[in-house]
C-alpha positions as CSV (number, residue, x, y, z in Angstrom):
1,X,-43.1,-46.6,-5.5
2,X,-45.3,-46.1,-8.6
3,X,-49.2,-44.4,-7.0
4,X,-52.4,-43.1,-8.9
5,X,-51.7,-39.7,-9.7
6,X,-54.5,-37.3,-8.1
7,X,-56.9,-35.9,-10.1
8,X,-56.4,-32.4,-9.4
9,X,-52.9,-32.6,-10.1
10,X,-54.0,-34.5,-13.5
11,X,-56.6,-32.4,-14.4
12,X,-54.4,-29.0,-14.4
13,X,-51.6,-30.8,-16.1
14,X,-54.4,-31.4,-19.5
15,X,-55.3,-27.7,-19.4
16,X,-51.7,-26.8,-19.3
17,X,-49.8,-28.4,-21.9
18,X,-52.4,-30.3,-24.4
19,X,-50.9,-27.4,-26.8
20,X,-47.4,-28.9,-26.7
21,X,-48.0,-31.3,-30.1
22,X,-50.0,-27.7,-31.4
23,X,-49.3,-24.4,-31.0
24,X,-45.6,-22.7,-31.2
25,X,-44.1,-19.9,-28.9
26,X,-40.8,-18.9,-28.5
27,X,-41.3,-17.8,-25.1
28,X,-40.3,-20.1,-22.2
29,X,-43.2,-21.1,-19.8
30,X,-42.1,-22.0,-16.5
31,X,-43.5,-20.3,-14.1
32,X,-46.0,-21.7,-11.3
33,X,-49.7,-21.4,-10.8
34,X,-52.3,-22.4,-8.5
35,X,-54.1,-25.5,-9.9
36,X,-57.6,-25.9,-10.0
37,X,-60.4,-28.3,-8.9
38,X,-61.6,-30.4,-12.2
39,X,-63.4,-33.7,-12.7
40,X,-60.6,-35.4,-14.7
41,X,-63.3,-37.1,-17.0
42,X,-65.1,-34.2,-18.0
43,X,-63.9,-31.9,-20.6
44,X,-62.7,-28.3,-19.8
45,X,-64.8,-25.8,-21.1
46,X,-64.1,-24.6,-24.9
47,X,-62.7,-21.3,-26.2
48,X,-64.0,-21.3,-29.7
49,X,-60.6,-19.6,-30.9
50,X,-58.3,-22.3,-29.5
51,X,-57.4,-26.0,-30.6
52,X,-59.6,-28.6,-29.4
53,X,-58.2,-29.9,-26.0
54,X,-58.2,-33.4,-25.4
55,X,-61.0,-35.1,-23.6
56,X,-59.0,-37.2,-20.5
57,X,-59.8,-40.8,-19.8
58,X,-60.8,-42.6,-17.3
59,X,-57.7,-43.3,-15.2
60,X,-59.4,-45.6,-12.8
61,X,-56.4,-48.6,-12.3
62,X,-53.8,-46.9,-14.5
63,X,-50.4,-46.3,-12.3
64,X,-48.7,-43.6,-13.0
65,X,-44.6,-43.2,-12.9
66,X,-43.7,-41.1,-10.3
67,X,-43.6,-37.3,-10.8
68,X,-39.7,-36.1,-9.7
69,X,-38.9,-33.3,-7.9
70,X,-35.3,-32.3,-7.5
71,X,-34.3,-31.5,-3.7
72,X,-31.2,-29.5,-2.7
73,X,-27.9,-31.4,-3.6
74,X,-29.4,-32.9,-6.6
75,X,-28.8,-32.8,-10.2
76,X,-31.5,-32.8,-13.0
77,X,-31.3,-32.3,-16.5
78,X,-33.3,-28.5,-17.4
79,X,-34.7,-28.8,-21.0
80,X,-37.1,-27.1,-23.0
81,X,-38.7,-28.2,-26.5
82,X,-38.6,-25.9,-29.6
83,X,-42.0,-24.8,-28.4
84,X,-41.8,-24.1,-24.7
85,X,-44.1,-27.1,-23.9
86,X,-42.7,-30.0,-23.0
87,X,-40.2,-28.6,-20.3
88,X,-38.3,-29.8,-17.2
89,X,-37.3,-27.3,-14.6
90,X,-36.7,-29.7,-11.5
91,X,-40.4,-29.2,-10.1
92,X,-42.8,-31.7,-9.8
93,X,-46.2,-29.3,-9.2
94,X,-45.4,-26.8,-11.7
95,X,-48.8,-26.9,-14.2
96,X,-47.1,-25.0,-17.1
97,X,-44.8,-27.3,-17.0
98,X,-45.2,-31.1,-15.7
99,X,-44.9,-33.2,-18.9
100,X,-41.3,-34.6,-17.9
101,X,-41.1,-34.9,-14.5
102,X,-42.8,-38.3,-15.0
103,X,-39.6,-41.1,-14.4
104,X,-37.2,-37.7,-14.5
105,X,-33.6,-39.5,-13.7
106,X,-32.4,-36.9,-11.1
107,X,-29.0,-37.9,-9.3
108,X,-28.1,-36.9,-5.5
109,X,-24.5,-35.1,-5.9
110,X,-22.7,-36.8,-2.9
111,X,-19.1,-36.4,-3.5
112,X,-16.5,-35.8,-6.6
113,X,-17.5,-38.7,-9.7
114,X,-19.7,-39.7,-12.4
115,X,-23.4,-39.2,-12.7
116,X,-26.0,-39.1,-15.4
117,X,-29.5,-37.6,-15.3
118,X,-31.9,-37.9,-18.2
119,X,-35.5,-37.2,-18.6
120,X,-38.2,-39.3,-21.0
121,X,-41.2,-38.3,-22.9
122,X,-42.0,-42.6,-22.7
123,X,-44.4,-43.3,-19.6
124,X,-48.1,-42.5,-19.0
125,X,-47.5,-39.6,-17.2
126,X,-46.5,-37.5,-20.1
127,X,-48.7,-39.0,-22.6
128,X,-51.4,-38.3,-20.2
129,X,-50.2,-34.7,-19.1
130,X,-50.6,-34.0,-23.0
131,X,-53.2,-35.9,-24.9
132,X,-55.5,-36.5,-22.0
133,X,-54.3,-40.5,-22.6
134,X,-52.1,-42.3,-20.4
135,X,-51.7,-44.6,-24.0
136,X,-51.9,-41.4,-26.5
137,X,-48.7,-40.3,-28.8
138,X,-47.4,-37.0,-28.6
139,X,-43.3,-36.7,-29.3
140,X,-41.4,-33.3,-28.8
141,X,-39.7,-31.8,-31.2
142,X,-37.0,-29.3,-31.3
143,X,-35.0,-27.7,-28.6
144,X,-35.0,-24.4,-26.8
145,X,-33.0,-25.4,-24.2
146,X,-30.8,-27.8,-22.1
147,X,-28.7,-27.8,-19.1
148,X,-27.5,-29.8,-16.5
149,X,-28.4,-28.3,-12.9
150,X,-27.5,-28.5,-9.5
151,X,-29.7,-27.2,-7.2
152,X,-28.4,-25.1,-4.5
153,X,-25.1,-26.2,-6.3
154,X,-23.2,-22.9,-4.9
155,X,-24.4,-23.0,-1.9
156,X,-23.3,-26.7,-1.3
157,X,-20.4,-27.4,-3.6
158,X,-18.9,-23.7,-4.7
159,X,-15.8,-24.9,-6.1
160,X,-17.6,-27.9,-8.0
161,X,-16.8,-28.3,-11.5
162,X,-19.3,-30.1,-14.5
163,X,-17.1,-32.0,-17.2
164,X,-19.8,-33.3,-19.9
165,X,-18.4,-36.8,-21.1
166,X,-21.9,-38.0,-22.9
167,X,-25.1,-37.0,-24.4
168,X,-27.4,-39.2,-25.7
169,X,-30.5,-39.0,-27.6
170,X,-32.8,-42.1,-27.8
171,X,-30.0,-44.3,-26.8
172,X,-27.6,-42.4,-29.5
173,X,-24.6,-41.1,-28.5
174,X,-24.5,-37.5,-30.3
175,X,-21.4,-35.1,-31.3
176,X,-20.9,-32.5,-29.0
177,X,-19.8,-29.2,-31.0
178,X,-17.6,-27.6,-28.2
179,X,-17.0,-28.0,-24.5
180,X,-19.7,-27.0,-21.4
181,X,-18.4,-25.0,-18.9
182,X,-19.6,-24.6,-15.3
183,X,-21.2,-21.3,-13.6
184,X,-23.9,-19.9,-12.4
185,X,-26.7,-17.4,-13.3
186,X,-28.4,-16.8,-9.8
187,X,-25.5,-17.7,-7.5
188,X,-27.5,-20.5,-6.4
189,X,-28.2,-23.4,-9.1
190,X,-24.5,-24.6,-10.5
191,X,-25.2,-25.0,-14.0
192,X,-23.4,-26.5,-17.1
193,X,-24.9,-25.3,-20.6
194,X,-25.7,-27.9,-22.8
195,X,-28.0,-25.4,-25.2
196,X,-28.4,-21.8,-24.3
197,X,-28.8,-19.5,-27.4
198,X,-29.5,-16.1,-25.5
199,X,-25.5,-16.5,-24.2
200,X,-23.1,-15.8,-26.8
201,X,-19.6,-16.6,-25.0
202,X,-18.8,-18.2,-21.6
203,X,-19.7,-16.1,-18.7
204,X,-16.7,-14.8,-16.8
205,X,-17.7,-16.8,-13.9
206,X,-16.8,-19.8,-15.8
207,X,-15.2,-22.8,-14.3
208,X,-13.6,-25.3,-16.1
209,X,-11.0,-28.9,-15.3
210,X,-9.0,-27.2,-17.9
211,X,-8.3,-24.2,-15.6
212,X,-9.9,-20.4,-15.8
213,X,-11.2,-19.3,-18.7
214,X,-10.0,-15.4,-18.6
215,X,-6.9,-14.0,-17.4
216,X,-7.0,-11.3,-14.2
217,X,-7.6,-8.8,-17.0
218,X,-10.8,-10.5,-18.2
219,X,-9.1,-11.2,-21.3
220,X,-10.1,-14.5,-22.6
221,X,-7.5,-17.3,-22.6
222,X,-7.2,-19.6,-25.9
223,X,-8.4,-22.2,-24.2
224,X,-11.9,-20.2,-23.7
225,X,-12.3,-21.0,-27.7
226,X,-12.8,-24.4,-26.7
227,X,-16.0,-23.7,-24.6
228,X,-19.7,-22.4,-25.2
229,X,-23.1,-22.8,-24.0
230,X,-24.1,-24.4,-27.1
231,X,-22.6,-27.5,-26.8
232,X,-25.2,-29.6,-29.4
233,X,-26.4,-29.0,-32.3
234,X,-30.4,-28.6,-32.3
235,X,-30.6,-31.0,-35.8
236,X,-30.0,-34.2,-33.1
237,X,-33.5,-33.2,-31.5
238,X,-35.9,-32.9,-34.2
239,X,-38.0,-35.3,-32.6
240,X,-36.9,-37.2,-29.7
241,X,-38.2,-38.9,-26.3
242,X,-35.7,-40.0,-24.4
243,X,-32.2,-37.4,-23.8
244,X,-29.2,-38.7,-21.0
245,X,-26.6,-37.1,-20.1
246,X,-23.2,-38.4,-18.4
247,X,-21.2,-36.2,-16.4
248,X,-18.3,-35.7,-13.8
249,X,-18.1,-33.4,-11.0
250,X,-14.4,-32.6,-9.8
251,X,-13.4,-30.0,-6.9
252,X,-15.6,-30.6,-3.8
C-alpha cells in the first residue's frame, strides 16, 4: 500500500543526496546516519561553498511509492551511479543513500527458479529524495557498481548458485561481456557481480552451474576465462532510470 512518506524521513533524504545530479566522488557512500528533525518546507541552512540545495515542496496529498527494504531470504539488485549518489544497498532508512529504494523490485528467494529484481529512478520518491520535487528531473548517470544480492544468502541457501540470463536497461536488453559467478565477500550476503571494478578475477570461492572454477591446487580451470565480475560494460549506463535483471538460482 502506497502512504505519505514522513517528513523526517523526507527531509534527511534532500540534505543527503540533492548532490547526486552535481557533484562527483569516486568514493561509495553507504553508510547510515541518524536523521534529523527538519520542517520539509523550509530550506536547510546554506554553506556558501556548496551548490545550492533544492528548496522541497509542499508534499501535502502527494503519495509516495513505497520505500523497500530487503528482509533476510530476499534478493535486491545493489547498484551504485558513477558518482556514489544514487545508490541501492537493500536499506530503506539509510539517508546517504535512499534515492532507489522508492518501488525497489526485491524478490523473496523461496526455492530453486527464476527471479528478477530491478530498481527505478521513475516515481516521486526519487525525484523528491533529489530535487526537493516529487515532479522534478534528475537522471543518473554512470555506474560504479552492480550486483545481485541475497541477504543472509549463506546463511540460508550455502550451496545456492546465481546464473544471470538478462539485464536490461530502460526496457533494453544489453550484451553481457562475460559470465557472473556466485560468492560471497562477508560470508553472509550471496552475491553475483554484475560490475565490480576493485576485483580483477573471480574469487576462489566462486560458484558456478558450470562446475568450480579452480582446481584443488587453486589453479584456475579454462572454464574460469569465461567468468568475471564485470559482466557489462559501463557505456549501456550513461544515463539510465530504470535497470532489471533476470536470474536463476540452482542448488538449494
Amino acid at each position: 500500500m502506497k502512504k505519505i512518506i514522513s517528513c523526517i524521513l523526507l527531509s534527511a533524504m534532500i540534505c543527503g543526496c540533492f548532490a547526486s545530479c552535481g557533484d562527483k566522488s569516486d568514493k561509495p557512500n553507504n553508510s547510515s546516519a541518524a536523521q534529523g528533525e527538519v520542517n520539509i518546507n523550509v530550506p536547510a541552512e546554506k554553506d556558501p561553498d556548496a551548490t545550492e540545495p533544492p528548496v522541497a515542496k509542499n508534499t501535502e496529498g502527494v503519495e509516495f511509492e513505497d520505500s523497500i527494504a530487503a528482509k533476510s531470504g530476499d534478493a535486491y539488485l545493489a547498484i551504485a551511479d558513477g558518482k556514489w549518489q544514487t545508490q541501492y544497498w537493500g536499506k530503506n532508512n539509510d539517508p546517504d543513500a535512499p534515492t532507489l529504494s522508492y518501488d525497489a523490485g526485491v524478490v523473496p528467494i523461496t526455492g530453486n527458479g527464476d527471479y528478477t529484481v530491478s530498481v527505478t529512478a521513475d516515481t516521486k520518491g526519487y525525484r523528491f529524495s533529489v530535487t526537493g520535487d516529487p515532479e522534478g528531473e534528475c537522471i543518473p548517470e554512470g555506474l560504479n557498481f552492480m550486483s545481485i544480492m541475497i541477504s543472509d544468502g549463506e546463511q540460508l541457501f550455502p550451496e545456492s548458485v546465481i546464473t544471470v540470463n538478462s539485464i536490461k536497461v530502460d526496457s533494453k536488453e544489453i550484451d553481457m561481456k562475460a559470465k557472473a559467478y556466485t560468492s560471497s565477500d562477508d560470508g553472509k550476503e550471496t552475491r553475483a557481480n554484475l560490475y565490480n571494478k576493485y576485483v580483477s578475477s573471480p574469487t576462489d570461492d566462486a560458484r558456478t552451474a558450470d562446475g568450480a572454477l579452480y582446481d584443488e591446487n587453486g589453479e584456475a580451470l579454462p572454464i574460469c576465462g569465461d567468468y568475471s565480475a564485470q559482466v557489462v560494460d559501463t557505456a549501456d549506463f550513461d544515463k539510465w532510470t530504470t535497470v532489471e535483471v533476470n536470474f536463476t538460482v540452482s542448488g538449494i
